[in-house]
C-alpha positions in Angstrom: -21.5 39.9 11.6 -19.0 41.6 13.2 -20.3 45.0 14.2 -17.4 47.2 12.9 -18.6 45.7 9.7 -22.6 46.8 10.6 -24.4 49.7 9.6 -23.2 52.5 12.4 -26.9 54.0 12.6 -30.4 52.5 11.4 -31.1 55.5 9.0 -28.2 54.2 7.0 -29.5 51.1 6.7 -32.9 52.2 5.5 -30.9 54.6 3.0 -28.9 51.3 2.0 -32.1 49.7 1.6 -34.0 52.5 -0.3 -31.3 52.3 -2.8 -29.8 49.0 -3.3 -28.8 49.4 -7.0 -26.0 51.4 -5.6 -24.7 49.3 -2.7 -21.0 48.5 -2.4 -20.6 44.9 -3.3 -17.5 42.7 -2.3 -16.0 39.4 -3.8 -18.5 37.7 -2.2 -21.4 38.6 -4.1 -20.2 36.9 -7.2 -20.1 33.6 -5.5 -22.5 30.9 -6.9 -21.5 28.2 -4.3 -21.2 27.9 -0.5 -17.6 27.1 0.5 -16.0 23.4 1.6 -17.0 22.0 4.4 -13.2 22.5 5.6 -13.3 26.1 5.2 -16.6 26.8 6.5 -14.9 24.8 9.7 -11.8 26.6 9.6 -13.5 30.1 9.5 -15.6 28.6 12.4 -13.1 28.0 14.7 -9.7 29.9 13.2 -9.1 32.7 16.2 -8.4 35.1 13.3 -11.9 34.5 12.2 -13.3 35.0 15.7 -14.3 38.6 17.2 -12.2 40.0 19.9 -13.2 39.4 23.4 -13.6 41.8 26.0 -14.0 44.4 22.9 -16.0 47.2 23.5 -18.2 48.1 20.7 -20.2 51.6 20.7 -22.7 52.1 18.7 -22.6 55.4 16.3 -25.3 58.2 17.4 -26.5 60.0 14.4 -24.3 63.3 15.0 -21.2 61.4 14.3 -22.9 58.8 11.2 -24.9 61.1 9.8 -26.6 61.5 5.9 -25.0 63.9 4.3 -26.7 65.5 0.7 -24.7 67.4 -1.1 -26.5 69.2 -4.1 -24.9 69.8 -7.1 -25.9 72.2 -9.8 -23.8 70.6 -12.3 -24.7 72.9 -15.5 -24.4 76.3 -13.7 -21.5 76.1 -11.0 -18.1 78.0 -11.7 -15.1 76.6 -10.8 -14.2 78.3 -8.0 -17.6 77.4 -6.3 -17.2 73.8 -7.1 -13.4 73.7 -5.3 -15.3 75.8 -2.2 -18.1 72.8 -2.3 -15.5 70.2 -2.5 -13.4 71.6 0.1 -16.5 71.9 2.6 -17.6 68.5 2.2 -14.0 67.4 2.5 -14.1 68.7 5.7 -17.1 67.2 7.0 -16.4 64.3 6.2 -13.1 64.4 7.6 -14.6 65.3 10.5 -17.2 62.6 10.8 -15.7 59.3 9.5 -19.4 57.5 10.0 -21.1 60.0 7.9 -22.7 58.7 4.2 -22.8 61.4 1.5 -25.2 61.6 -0.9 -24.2 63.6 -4.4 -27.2 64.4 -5.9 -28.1 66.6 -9.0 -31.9 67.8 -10.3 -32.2 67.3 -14.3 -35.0 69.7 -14.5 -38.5 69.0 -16.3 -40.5 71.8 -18.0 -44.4 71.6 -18.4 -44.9 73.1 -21.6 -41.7 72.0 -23.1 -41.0 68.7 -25.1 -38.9 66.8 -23.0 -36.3 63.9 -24.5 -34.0 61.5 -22.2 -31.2 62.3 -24.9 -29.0 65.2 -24.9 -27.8 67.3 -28.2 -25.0 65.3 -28.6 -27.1 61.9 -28.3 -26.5 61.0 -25.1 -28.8 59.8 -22.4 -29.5 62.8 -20.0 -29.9 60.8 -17.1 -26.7 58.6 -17.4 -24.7 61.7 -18.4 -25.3 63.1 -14.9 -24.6 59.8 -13.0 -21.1 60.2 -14.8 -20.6 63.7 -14.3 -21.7 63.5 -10.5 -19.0 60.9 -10.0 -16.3 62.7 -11.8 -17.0 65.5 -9.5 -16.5 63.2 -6.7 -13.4 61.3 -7.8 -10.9 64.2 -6.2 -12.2 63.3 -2.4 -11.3 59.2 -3.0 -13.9 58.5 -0.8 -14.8 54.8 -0.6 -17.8 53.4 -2.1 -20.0 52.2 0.9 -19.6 56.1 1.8 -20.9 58.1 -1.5 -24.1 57.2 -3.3 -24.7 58.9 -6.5 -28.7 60.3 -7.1 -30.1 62.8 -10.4 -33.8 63.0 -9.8 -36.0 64.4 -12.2 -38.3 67.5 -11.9 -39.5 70.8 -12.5 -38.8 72.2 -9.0 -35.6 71.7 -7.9 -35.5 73.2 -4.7 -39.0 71.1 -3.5 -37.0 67.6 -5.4 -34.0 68.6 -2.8 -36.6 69.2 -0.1 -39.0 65.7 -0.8 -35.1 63.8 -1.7 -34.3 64.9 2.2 -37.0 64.0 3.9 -37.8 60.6 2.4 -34.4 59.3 3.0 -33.8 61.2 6.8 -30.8 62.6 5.3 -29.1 64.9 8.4 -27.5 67.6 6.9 -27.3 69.4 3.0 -24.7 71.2 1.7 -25.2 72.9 -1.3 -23.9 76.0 -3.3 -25.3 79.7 -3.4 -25.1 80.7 -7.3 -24.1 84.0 -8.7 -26.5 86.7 -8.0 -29.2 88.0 -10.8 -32.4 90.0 -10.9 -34.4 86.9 -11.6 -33.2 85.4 -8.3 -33.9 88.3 -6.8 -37.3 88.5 -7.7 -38.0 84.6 -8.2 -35.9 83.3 -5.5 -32.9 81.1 -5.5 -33.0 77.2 -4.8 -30.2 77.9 -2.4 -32.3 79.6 -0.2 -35.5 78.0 -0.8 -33.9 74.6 0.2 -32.6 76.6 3.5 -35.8 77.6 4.7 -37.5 74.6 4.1 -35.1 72.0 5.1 -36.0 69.3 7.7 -32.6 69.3 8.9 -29.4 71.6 9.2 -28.1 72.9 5.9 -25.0 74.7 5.2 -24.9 77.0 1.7 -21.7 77.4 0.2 -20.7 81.1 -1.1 -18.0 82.6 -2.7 -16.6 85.8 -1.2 -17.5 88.7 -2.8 
């Protein structure tokens, strides 16, 4: 394979690995037969088919191909704090054109509450998420093999972020600081939970007062 085509850091390719179901797949994927023997030959020996010489390939560190989470509280982020989001992780990845973002959202669980996979309206909760997550995305027209879409499921979303993170190596998570309240106050916000806890750097987006 030719390496621009190569995964730029092994934590990629675990994270590729971990969740195949959303790997990018190309026209060759649907093939059900191997090609003629002529054109087996001709991509052989065709110099268009053949890698450069001389070509000096460097591999990708991890601070320029890094795994980017970006955290998503879908049901209770304003406008404003979604463009501020969208505009920081345009940035960043911008900035670093090796880096992989993962979009993820938490659909929380409660204990003592009867929990359904259907919404009011009918709709499966799990799916409806998937959808919104990558209608949130859409604006950035990132390509596929650099976006992977994830809604876990549980009644602590901060320590879902947290256990998300450090199963999959992700580098870096971006995530929004929500509206201030006397519950958070007292209770704590998953904003800043997420921060202290992190295995890695995070960056918490909030709207000027």
């Amino acid at each position: 394979m030719e390496p621009a085509r190569r995964h730029p850091t092994a934590a990629q390719l675990v994270f590729d690995l971990r969740h195949s179901d959303q790997v990018a797949l190309t026209a060759r994927a649907k093939k059900l037969r191997r090609d003629p023997w002529a054109a087996r030959i001709r991509r052989r020996f065709h110099p268009e088919h053949q890698p450069k010489l001389r070509r000096n390939v460097i591999a990708m560190s991890e601070d320029s191909a890094p795994i980017i989470l970006v955290a998503l509280d879908l049901d209770g982020m304003g406008a404003e704090l979604a463009d501020a989001l969208r505009h920081m992780v345009t940035q960043m990845m911008a900035a670093l054109p090796g880096a992989r973002a993962a979009c993820v959202n938490v659909l929380r669980t409660y204990l003592l509450r009867p929990d359904t996979t259907l919404d009011e309206a009918g709709r499966n909760k799990h799916l409806q998420k998937l959808l919104e997550l990558r209608h949130w995305f859409a604006p950035l027209n990132l390509p596929e093999e650099r976006l992977t879409h994830h809604v876990l499921e549980a009644m602590n979303p901060a320590a879902a972020l947290l256990d998300h993170a450090s199963q999959n190596r992700v580098d870096h998570i971006i995530l929004g600081a929500r509206t201030e309240s006397l519950s958070r106050r007292m209770l704590g916000s998953v904003s800043s939970e997420v921060a202290r806890d992190a295995p890695c750097s995070v960056t918490v987006v909030r709207l000027r007062a």
